[in-house]
Every structure is written in structure tokens, then in C-alpha cells.
SEMARLUM-316821 format. One line per 4 residues: number of its first residue (from 1); for each residue x, y, z of N, C-alpha, C. Coordinates in steps of 0.1 Angstrom, whole numbers. Each point is the difference from the previous one (the first is absolute). Layout:
N
NUM> X,Y,Z,X,Y,Z,X,Y,Z ~ ... $
END
This chain:
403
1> 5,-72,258,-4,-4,-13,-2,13,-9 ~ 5,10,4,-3,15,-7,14,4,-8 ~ 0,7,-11,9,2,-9,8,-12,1 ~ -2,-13,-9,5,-7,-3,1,0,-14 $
5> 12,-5,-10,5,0,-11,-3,-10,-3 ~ 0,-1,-18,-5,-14,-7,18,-3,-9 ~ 5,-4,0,8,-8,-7,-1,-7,-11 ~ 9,-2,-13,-8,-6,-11,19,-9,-5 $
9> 1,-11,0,8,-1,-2,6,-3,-14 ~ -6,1,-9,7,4,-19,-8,8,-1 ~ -8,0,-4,-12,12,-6,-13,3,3 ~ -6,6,-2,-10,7,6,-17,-2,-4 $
13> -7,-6,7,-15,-2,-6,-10,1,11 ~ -11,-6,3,-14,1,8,7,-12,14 ~ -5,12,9,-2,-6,17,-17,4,4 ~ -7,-6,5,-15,9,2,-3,9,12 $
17> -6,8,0,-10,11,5,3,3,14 ~ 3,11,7,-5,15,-8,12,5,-5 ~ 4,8,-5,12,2,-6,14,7,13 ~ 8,-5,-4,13,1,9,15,2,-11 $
21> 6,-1,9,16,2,-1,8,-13,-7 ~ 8,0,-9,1,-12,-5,21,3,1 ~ 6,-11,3,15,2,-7,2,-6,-9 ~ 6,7,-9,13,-10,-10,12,-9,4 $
25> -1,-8,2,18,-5,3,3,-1,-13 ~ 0,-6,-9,8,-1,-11,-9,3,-15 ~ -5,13,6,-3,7,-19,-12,-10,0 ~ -9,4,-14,-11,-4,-3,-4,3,-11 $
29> -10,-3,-10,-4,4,-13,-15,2,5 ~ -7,11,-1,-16,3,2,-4,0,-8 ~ -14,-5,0,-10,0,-11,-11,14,6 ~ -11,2,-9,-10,7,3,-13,-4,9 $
33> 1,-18,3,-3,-6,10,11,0,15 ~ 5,5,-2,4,4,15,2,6,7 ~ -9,11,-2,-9,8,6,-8,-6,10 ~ -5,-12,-6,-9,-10,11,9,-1,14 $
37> 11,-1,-3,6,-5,16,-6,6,16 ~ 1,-10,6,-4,9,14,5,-8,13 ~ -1,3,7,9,-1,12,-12,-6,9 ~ -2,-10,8,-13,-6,12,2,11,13 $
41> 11,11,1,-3,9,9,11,17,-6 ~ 1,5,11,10,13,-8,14,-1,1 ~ 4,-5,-10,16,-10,-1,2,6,-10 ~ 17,-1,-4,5,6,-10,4,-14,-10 $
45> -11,-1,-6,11,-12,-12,12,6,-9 ~ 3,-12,0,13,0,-8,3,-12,-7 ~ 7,7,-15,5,-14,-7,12,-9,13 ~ 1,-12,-1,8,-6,10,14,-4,-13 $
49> -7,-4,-9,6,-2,-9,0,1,-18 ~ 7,7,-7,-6,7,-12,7,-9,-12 ~ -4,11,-12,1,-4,-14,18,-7,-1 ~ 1,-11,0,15,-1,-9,8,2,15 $
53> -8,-10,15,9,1,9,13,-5,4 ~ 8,3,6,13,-5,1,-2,-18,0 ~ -5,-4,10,0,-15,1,-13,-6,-6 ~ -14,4,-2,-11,-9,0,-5,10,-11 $
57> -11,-3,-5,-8,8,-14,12,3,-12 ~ 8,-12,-4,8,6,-13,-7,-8,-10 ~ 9,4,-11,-2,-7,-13,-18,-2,-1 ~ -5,-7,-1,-15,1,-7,-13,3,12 $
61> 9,0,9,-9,6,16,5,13,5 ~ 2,7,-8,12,14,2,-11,7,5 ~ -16,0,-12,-13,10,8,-9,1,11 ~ 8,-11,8,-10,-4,10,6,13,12 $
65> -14,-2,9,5,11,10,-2,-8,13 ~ 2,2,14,-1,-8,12,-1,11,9 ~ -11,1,12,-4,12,5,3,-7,12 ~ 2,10,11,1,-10,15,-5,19,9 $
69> -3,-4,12,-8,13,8,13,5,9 ~ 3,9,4,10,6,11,-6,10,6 ~ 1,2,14,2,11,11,7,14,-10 ~ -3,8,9,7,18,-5,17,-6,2 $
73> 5,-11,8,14,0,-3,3,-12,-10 ~ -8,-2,-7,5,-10,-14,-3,-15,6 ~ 1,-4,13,-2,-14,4,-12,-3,-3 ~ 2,-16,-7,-18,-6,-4,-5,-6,9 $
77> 4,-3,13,-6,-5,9,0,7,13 ~ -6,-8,10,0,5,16,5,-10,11 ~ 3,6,8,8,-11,8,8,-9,-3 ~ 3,-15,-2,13,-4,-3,-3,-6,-13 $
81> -11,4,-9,-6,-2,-13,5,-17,-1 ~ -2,-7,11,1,-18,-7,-14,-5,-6 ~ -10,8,6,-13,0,-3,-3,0,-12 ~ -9,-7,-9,-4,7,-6,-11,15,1 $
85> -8,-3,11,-9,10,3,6,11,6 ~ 15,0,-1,4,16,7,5,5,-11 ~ -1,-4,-12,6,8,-15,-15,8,-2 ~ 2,11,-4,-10,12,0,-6,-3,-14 $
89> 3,-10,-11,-3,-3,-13,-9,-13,0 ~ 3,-9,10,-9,-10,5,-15,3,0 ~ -7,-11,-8,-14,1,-1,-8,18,-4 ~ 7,8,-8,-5,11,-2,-6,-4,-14 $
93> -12,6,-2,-11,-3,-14,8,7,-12 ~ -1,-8,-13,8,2,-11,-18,1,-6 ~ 4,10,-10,-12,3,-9,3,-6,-17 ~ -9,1,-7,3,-3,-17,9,17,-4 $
97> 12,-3,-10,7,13,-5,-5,2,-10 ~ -17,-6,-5,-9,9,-12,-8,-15,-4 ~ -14,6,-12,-7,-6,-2,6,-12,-1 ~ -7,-10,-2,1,-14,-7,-10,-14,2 $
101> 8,-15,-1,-5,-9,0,10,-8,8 ~ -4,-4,13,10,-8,7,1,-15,-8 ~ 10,0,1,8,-14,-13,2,-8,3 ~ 7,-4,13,5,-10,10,3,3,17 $
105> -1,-7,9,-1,-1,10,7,-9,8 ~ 13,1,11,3,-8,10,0,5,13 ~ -6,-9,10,0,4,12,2,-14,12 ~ 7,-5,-4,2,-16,8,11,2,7 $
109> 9,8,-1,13,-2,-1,4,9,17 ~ 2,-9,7,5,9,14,10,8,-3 ~ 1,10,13,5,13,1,15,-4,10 ~ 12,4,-13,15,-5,9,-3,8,17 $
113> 4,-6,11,11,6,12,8,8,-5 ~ 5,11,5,3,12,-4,22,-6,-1 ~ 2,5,-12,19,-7,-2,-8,-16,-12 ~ -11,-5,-2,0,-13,-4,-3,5,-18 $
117> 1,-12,-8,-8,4,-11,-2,-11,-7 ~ -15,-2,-8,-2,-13,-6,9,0,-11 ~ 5,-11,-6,5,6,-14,-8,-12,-12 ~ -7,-6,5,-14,-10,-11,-7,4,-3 $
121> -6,13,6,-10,10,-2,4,13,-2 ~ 12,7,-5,6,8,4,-12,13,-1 ~ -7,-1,-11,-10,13,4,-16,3,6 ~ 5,-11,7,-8,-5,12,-16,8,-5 $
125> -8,3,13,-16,1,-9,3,17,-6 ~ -10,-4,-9,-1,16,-10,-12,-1,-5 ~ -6,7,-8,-14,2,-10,10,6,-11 ~ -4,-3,-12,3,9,-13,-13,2,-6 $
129> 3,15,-5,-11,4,-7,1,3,-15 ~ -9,0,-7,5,2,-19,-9,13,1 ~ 10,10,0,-8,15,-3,-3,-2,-14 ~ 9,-8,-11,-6,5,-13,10,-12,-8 $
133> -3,-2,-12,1,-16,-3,16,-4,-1 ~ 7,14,2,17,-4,0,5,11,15 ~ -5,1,15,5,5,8,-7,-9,10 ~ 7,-7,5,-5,-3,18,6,7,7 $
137> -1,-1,13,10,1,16,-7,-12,5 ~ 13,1,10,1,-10,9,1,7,13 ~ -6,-9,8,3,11,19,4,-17,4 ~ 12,2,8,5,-13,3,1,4,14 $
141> 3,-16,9,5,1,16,-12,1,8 ~ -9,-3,-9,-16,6,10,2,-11,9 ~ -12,6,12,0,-11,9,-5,-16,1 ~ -1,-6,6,-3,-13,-3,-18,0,2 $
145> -10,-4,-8,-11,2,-1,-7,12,2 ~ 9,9,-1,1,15,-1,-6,9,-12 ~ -2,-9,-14,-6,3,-7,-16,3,-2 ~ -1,11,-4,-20,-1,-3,-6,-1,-12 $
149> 11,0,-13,-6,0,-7,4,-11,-10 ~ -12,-5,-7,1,-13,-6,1,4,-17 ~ 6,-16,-3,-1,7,-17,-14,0,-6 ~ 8,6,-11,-19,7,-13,-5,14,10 $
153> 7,5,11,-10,6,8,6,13,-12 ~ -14,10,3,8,11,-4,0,7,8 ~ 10,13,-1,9,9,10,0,16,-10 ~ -2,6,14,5,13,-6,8,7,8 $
157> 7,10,-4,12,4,5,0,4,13 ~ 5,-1,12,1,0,11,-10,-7,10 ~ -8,-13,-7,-9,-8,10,12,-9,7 ~ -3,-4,10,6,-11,5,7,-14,0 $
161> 10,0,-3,8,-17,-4,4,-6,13 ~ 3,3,7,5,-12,5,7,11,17 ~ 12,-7,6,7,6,10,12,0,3 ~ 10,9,3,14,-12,-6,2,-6,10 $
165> 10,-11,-1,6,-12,4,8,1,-1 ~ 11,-11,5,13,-5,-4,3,-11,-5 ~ -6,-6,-8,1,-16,-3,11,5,-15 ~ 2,-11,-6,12,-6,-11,7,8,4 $
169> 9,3,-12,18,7,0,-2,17,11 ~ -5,-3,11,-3,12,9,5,-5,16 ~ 13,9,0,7,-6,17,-6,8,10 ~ -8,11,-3,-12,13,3,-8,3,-5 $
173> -14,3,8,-10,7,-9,6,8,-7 ~ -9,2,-18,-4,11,-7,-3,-6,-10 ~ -2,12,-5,-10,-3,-14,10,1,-10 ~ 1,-12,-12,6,5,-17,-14,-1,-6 $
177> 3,9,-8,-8,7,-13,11,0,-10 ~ -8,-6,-12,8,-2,-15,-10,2,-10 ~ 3,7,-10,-4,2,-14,0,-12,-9 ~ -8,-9,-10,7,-8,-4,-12,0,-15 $
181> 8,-8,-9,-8,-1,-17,-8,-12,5 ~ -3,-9,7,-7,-12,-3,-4,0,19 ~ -8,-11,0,-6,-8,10,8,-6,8 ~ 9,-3,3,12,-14,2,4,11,14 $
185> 0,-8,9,7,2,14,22,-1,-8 ~ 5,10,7,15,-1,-5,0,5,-14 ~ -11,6,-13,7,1,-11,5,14,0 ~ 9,3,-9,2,14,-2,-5,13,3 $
189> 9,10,9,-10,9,1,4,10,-13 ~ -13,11,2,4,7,-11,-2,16,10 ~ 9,11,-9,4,13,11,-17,6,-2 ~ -4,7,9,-11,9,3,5,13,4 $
193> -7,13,4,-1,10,3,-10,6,14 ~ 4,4,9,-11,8,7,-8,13,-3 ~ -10,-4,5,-7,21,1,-5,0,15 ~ 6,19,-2,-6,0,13,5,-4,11 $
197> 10,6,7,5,-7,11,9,10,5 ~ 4,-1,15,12,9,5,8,-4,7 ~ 12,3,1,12,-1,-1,3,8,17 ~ 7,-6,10,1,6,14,10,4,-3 $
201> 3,16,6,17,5,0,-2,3,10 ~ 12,7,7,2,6,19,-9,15,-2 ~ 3,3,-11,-11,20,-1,-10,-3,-8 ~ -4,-10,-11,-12,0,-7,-4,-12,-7 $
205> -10,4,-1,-5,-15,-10,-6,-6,-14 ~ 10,-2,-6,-2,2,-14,-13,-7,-5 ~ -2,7,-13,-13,-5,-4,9,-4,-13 ~ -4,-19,-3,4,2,-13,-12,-6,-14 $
209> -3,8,-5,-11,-4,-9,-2,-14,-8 ~ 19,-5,-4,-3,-14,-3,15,0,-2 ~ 5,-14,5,12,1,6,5,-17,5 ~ 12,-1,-2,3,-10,3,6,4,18 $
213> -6,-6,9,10,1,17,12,-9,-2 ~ 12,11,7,14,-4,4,3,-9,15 ~ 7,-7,-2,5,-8,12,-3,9,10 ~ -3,-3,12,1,4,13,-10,13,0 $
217> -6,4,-6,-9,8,-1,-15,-2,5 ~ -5,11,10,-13,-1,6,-5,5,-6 ~ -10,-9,-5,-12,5,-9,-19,-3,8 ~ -5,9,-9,-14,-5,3,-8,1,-15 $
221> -15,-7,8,-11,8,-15,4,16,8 ~ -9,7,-14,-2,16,0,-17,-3,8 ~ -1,5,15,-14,2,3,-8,9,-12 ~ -12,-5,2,-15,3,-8,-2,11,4 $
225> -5,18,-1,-5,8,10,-13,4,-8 ~ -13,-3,6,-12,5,-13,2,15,2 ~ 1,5,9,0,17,3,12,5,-10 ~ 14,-12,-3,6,14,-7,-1,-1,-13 $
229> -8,-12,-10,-7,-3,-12,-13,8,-1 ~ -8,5,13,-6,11,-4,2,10,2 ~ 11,3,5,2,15,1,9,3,-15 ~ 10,-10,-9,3,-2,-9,-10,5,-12 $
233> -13,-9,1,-9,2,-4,-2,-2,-18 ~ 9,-6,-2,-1,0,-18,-12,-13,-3 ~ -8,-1,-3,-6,-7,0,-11,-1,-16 ~ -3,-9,-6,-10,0,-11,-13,11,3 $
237> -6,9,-11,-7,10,1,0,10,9 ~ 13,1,8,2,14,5,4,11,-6 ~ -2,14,0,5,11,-8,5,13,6 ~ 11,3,0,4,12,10,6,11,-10 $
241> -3,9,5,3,13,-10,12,7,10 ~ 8,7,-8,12,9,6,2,11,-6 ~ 10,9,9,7,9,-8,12,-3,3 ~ 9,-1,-18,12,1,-1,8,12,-2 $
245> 10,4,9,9,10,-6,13,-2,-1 ~ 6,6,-12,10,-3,-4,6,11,-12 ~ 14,-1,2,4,14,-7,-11,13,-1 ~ -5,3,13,-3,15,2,-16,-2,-6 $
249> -2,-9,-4,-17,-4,-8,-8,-11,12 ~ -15,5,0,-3,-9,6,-11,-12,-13 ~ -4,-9,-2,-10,-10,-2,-9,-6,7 ~ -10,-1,-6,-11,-10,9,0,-16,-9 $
253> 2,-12,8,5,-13,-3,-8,-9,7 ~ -13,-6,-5,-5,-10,4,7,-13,0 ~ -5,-10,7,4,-15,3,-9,-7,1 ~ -1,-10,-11,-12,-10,-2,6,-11,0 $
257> -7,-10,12,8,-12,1,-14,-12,-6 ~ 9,-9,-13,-9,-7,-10,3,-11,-4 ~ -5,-9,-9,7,-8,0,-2,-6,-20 ~ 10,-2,-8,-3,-8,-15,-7,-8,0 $
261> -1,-1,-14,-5,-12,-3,6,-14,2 ~ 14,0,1,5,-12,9,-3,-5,13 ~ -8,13,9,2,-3,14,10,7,8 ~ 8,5,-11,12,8,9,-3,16,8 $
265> 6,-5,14,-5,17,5,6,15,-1 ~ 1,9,-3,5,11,-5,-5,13,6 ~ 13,10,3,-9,13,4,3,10,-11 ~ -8,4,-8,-3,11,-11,2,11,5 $
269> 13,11,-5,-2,15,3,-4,9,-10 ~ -12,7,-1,-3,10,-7,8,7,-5 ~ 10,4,3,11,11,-9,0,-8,-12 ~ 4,-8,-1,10,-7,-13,-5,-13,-1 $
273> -10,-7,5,-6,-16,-2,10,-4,4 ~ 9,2,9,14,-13,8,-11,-8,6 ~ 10,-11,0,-7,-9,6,12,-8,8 ~ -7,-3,16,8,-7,7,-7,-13,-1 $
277> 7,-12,2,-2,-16,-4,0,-2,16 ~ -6,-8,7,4,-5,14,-11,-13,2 ~ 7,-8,13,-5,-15,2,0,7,20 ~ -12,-14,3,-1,5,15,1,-13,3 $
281> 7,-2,14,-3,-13,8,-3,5,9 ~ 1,-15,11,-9,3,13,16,8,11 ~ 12,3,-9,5,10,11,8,13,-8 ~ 2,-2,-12,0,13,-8,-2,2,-13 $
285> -1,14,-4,0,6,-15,9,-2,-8 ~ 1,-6,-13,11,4,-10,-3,4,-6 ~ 9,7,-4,-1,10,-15,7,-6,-11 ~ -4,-1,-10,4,-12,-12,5,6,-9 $
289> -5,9,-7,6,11,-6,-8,16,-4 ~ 8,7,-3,-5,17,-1,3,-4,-16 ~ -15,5,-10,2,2,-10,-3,19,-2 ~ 6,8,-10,-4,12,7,15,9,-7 $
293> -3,12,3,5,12,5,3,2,11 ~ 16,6,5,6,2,11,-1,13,4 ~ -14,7,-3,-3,15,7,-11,-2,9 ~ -9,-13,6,-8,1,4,6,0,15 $
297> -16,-1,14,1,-2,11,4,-17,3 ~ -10,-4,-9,0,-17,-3,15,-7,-2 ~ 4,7,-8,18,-2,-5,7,-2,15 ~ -3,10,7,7,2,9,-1,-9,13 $
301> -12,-2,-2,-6,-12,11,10,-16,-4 ~ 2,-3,-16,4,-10,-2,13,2,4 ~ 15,9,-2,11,1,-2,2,-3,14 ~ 11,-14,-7,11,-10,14,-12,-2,6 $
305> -13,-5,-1,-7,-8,6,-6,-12,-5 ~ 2,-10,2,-7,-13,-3,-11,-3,9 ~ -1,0,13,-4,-4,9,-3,4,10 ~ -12,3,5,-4,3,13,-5,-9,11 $
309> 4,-1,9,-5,-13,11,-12,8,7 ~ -10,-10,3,-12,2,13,10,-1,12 ~ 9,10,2,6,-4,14,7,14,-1 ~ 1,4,12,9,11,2,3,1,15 $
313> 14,3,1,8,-1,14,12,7,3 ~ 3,11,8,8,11,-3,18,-14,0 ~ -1,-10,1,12,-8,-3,-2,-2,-16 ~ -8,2,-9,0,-5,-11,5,3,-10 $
317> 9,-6,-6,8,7,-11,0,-9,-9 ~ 2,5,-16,6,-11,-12,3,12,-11 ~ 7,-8,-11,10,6,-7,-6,-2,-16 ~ 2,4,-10,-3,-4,-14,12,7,-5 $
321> 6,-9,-11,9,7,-15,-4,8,-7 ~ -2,9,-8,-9,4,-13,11,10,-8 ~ -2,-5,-13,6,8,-12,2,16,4 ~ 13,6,-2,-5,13,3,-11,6,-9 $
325> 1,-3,-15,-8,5,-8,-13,4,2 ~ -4,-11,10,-18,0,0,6,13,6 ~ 7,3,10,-8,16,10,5,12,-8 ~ 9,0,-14,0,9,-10,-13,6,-9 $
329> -4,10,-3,-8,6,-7,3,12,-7 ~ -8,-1,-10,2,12,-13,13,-1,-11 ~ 7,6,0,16,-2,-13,6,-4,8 ~ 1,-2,18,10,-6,6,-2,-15,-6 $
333> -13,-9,2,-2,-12,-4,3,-1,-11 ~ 1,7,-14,10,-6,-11,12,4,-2 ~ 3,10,10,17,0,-7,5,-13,9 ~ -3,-4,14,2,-14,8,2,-4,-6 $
337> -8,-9,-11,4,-11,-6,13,-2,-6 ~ 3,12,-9,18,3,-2,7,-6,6 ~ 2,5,14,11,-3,7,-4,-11,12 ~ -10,-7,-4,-2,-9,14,12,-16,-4 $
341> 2,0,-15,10,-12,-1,12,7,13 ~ 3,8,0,15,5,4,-3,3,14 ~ -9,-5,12,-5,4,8,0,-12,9 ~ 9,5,11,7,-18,8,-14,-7,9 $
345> -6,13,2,-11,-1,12,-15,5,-3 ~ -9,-7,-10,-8,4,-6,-11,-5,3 ~ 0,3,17,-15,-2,6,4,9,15 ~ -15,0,2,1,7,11,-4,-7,16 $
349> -1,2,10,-4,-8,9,-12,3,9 ~ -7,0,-1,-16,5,16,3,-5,5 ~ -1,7,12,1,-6,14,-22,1,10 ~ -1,-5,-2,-18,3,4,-1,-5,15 $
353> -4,6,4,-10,0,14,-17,0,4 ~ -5,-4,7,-11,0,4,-8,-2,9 ~ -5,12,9,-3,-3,14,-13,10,2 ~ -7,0,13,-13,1,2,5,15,9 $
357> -10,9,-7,-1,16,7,-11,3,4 ~ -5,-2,10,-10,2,8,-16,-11,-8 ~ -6,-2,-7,-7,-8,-5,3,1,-14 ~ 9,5,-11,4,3,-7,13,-10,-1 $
361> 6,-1,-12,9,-8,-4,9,10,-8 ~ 17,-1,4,6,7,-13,11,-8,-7 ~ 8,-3,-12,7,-3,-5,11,7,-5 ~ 6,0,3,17,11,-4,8,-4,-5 $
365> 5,5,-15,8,-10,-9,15,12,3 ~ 11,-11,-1,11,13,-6,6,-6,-10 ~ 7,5,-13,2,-4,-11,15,8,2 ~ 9,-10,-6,13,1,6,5,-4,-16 $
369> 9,4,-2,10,-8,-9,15,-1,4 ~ 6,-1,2,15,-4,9,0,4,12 ~ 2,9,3,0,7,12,-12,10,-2 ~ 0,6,-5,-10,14,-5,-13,0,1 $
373> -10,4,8,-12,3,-2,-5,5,-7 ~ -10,-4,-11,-5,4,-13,-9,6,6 ~ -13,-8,7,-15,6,0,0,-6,15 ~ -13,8,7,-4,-5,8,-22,-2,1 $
377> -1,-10,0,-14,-1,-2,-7,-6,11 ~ -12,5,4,-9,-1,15,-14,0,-8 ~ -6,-11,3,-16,-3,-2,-8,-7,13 ~ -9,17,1,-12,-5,10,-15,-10,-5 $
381> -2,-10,9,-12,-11,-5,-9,5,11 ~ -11,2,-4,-11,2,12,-12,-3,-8 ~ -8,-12,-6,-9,-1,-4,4,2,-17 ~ 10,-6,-6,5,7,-10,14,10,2 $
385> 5,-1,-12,14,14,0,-11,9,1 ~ 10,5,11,-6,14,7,9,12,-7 ~ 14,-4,-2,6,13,0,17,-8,0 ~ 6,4,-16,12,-5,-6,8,11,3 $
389> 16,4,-1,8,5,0,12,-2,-6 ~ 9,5,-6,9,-4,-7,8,7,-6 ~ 12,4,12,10,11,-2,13,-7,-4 ~ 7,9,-10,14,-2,-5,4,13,6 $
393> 13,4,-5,14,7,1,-12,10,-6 ~ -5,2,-8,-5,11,-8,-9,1,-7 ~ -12,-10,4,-14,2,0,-7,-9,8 ~ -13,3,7,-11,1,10,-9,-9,-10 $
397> -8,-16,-3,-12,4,0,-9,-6,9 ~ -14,8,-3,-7,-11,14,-16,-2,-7 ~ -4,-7,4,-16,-7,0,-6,3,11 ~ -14,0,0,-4,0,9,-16,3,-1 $
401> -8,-8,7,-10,-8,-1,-12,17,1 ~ -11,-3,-6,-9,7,-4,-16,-3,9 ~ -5,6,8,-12,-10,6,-9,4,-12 $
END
């Protein structure tokens, strides 16, 4: 029962606790509730079947996703899987994929013999929930009296629904998860988005911030790490001072992390009042936008980063687009504008990394544009940026933390 895979067979949504391995068979649309998913042991889920599948999820069921569990060799079962209890997806705990108000409830409906399928009941038991007055989901195939949660109940994101089953249109355990505008078991789904999640390769493991999962693709949630959110350390009323140097000058650059009058959180750099915009969840940082000048240490922290995960793992890798412009500065940034109409390839690419150095965390960006290495950038976290770097072809700068 050890490294086993989760299967999803259209698209991609919540399996429950603790977090595991998920596959894609056929593509998926993620929402930012699906992050919730989790695996009942250390399995690799997978969509089984995704967005707009060849045979099942088309036309107004295109969003739905169908998850099923597999072994390290892709099989969802054990032994001659006629069982239902030898499919590794059988009776594993499905959680809620975000707040809400459970809307409706079936659990009468027995669980097919494995090859069988009801077609009177086709989405045999499920709970739907109304996150908000025009989104439900549905979790279908639950088990038969397998459900725990009644309607009017309220729910919040990752409590417990139910277990899957195989009852209605299910010749096998697994779970479908669908997006939908209304209440109604079968009505239209509508497409969602993921956060937070990674992607299995043979050398690494992508991190993707928000993202739709491809067919046949092993995915998971992004684990929680509280150690690398505080070694990170950006946090409301913290303040860290540095020295910047840069073109042969040094500066001293405080960092005050604050928040508007909206609520919104922001880290303020003394050089120039930039201001970085950023949101926190319970697995990473975003950065929302850099309003500012592109001379500070701050600047440099934002550029080709959106996103930082509470997770770090020398397998971890993800990628971002970004304008070349943002990483231009001084007359180079306006004469750009000129010539960026006439300019076939007018972004650049990060490639980011993030892994653990002795109780310390590092992140290493490389900024590429076709083939060519532009910059290369390395930031140490130890209780806070400890210490930025940020070398080109033909200038050095660095930051670095002040006790």
C-alpha cells in the first residue's frame, strides 16, 4: 500500500487526507479548491479522466474530472482487482474542495460489482455543496451510506464528506468532481482553475501555482512546511534592514512589512517607498504586484516571481513567462519600447528552484530568453531574506541582511 498513485479520470478536484500522489488520465480544469485533495494513504492521484475527454465528460460535462488510485506502476488495483476492496481508491475519505453549505445529499444507492454500472442512478451518491450563490460541486460515486454529511450542514474546506464508492455510472471505484452554476445533480459544469499543486516528472517535480492538469499526469497538493514559511519569513509587522550594492555603490534599505487601509499586505522599501503587494495562504506567498522603481533590493526580490511555496525539495522546480521589459532599466527601458512591436519573442523565461541547505532554504532563478542566459539570481531565507544575489553578463548586485 506504499507509493500508490491517485488517478483522475477528466479532471481534477478533492480526494481526502493526508496529501498524496494524484494521476491525470484525461486532463482536468483546477480550481483553487483543489489544493484540498488528498489521498487516505501515500498514493499518487491522478486525473483518470479530464477536461473534454475522448469518450465521457464532453459537451456540457467537458469540466468534470474522475480520479481513481494506482500503484508506482500505474495499476489501480491489487491482485485480480474483481474486488471492489482490492482497488486502492475504494473507501478512501473525500474532503469538502472549500467553504460552503451542503445543498443536497444521496447515499441509498449501492456500490456496482466491479465491470457493472447503474444507469437510473447514473451519479449514484454524492453531496453538493453551494460555495457561493452561483458555484456548487458535486463529489459523485460515493459509497453507499458512505456519506456524513447532511444538508443545511455547514462545511469548510477540507472537513470530511463522505468515502468513495462505486455506485451509478462507475464500472470502478473513484471519485468525479464537477464545477457547476446551480444545485441540480447532472447540470452544467462550468471550467475552474487549480493552486498549488505538483506535477510528477522522472528528474523533478513541478510546482504549478495555478494551472489547469494534463491527461495522464501525476499530480499532488503542494505539502504545507511551517519551517520553510518561517524561514521565508515575510510576515505582517516584520522589519529587516540590508545592505544593497550595486554599480560599485553601496545603500542601506529597510523592509517594512504592512498592511492599507483596504487590508491589503505590502512590503515597503525605504529607498524609494516601492511597494511590494502580496496575499498568504496556508501553502504559499504571492506577490500581486511591485509598484515602484526598478533600482531597489525589493525590485529584485519581485522580478519573474509570483510565488513562493511553504515547500521546498531539491526535486522542485517551476517556470514563469515575464515581459522582457520588466528586467530592463534606465534608457535601456525606453528605448525597448521602440522596438518591442518588431520583436518575435518578447518575454523571457525563469526557471526557479527551491531546496533546503542545511536549516536554511535557497531559491535559484535563471532567466533565459531563447537559448541565452540573461541573469542568474539566488536568494537565501533564514528567518527572513538573509542574503539576495543577482549576476548578469556584466553586472553583480547583492543584498544582504543587516543584524
Amino acid at each position: 500500500m506504499q507509493d500508490k498513485n491517485v488517478y483522475a479520470d477528466e479532471e481534477i478536484n478533492p480526494l481526502g487526507p493526508p496529501p498524496g500522489w494524484y494521476k491525470v488520465l484525461r486532463g482536468g480544469g483546477w480550481s483553487d479548491v483543489a489544493r484540498r485533495c488528498r489521498s487516505a494513504s501515500r498514493r499518487n492521484p491522478s486525473p483518470h479522466k479530464g477536461v473534454d475527454g475522448r469518450h465521457t465528460h464532453k459537451g456540457i460535462y467537458k469540466w468534470g474530472v474522475d480520479f481513481i488510485v494506482t500503484d508506482k506502476n500505474r495499476k489501480p488495483y491489487k491482485d485480480s482487482g474483481n474486488d471492489l476492496d482490492e482497488h486502492y481508491c475504494y473507501n478512501m475519505p473525500v474532503t469538502s474542495p472549500g467553504d460552503g453549505v451542503v445543498y443536497a445529499v444521496e447515499s441509498f444507492t449501492p456500490d456496482n460489482p466491479v465491470t457493472k454500472t447503474n444507469l437510473d442512478y447514473s451519479w449514484g451518491n454524492y453531496a453538493i455543496i453551494q460555495h457561493n450563490p452561483s458555484l456548487f460541486s458535486i463529489l459523485c460515486h460515493l459509497g453507499q451510506q458512505r456519506v456524513s454529511v447532511n444538508t443545511n450542514d455547514i462545511i469548510k474546506k477540507g472537513e470530511h464528506i463522505g468515502h468513495v464508492g462505486s455506485s451509478g455510472l462507475a464500472p470502478y471505484p473513484h471519485l468525479h468532481v464537477q464545477f457547476q452554476s446551480s444545485g441540480v445533480a447532472g447540470a452544467s459544469t462550468v471550467p475552474v482553475h487549480f493552486s498549488d499543486y505538483l506535477v510528477k516528472n522522472k528528474d523533478y517535480d513541478e510546482y504549478v501555482p495555478l494551472g489547469m492538469p494534463e491527461e495522464k499526469q501525476v499530480v499532488s497538493n503542494l505539502p504545507a512546511d511551517s519551517h520553510v514559511r518561517d524561514a521565508i519569513g515575510i510576515e505582517l509587522g516584520h522589519s529587516n534592514t540590508y545592505e544593497l550594492r550595486k554599480n560599485g555603490k553601496k545603500y542601506t534599505e529597510v523592509w517594512n512589512c504592512d498592511m492599507d487601509s483596504l487590508g491589503i499586505l505590502f512590503i515597503e522599501s525605504s529607498l524609494y517607498k516601492d511597494r511590494l503587494f502580496f496575499l498568504q495562504s496556508e501553502r504559499s506567498i504571492s506577490f500581486c504586484q511591485y509598484a515602484g522603481r526598478k533600482d531597489s533590493g525589493l525590485y529584485m526580490l519581485s522580478l519573474a516571481l509570483d510565488k513562493i511555496p511553504y515547500y521546498a525539495d531539491r526535486r522542485l522546480q517551476w517556470q514563469k513567462h515575464i515581459p522582457y521589459f520588466q528586467t530592463v532599466t534606465g534608457v535601456k527601458s525606453f528605448l525597448w519600447e521602440t522596438v518591442l512591436p518588431y520583436v518575435k519573442r518578447d518575454y523571457i523565461l525563469a526557471t526557479h528552484t527551491f531546496k533546503a541547505v542545511g536549516s536554511r532554504f535557497v531559491l535559484t532563478s535563471d532567466l533565459v530568453a531563447g537559448k541565452k542566459l540573461l541573469a542568474k539570481r539566488s536568494i537565501l531565507f533564514d528567518h527572513g531574506l538573509a542574503e539576495l544575489k543577482y549576476k548578469t553578463k556584466d553586472k553583480v548586485i547583492s543584498l544582504e541582511k543587516i543584524d
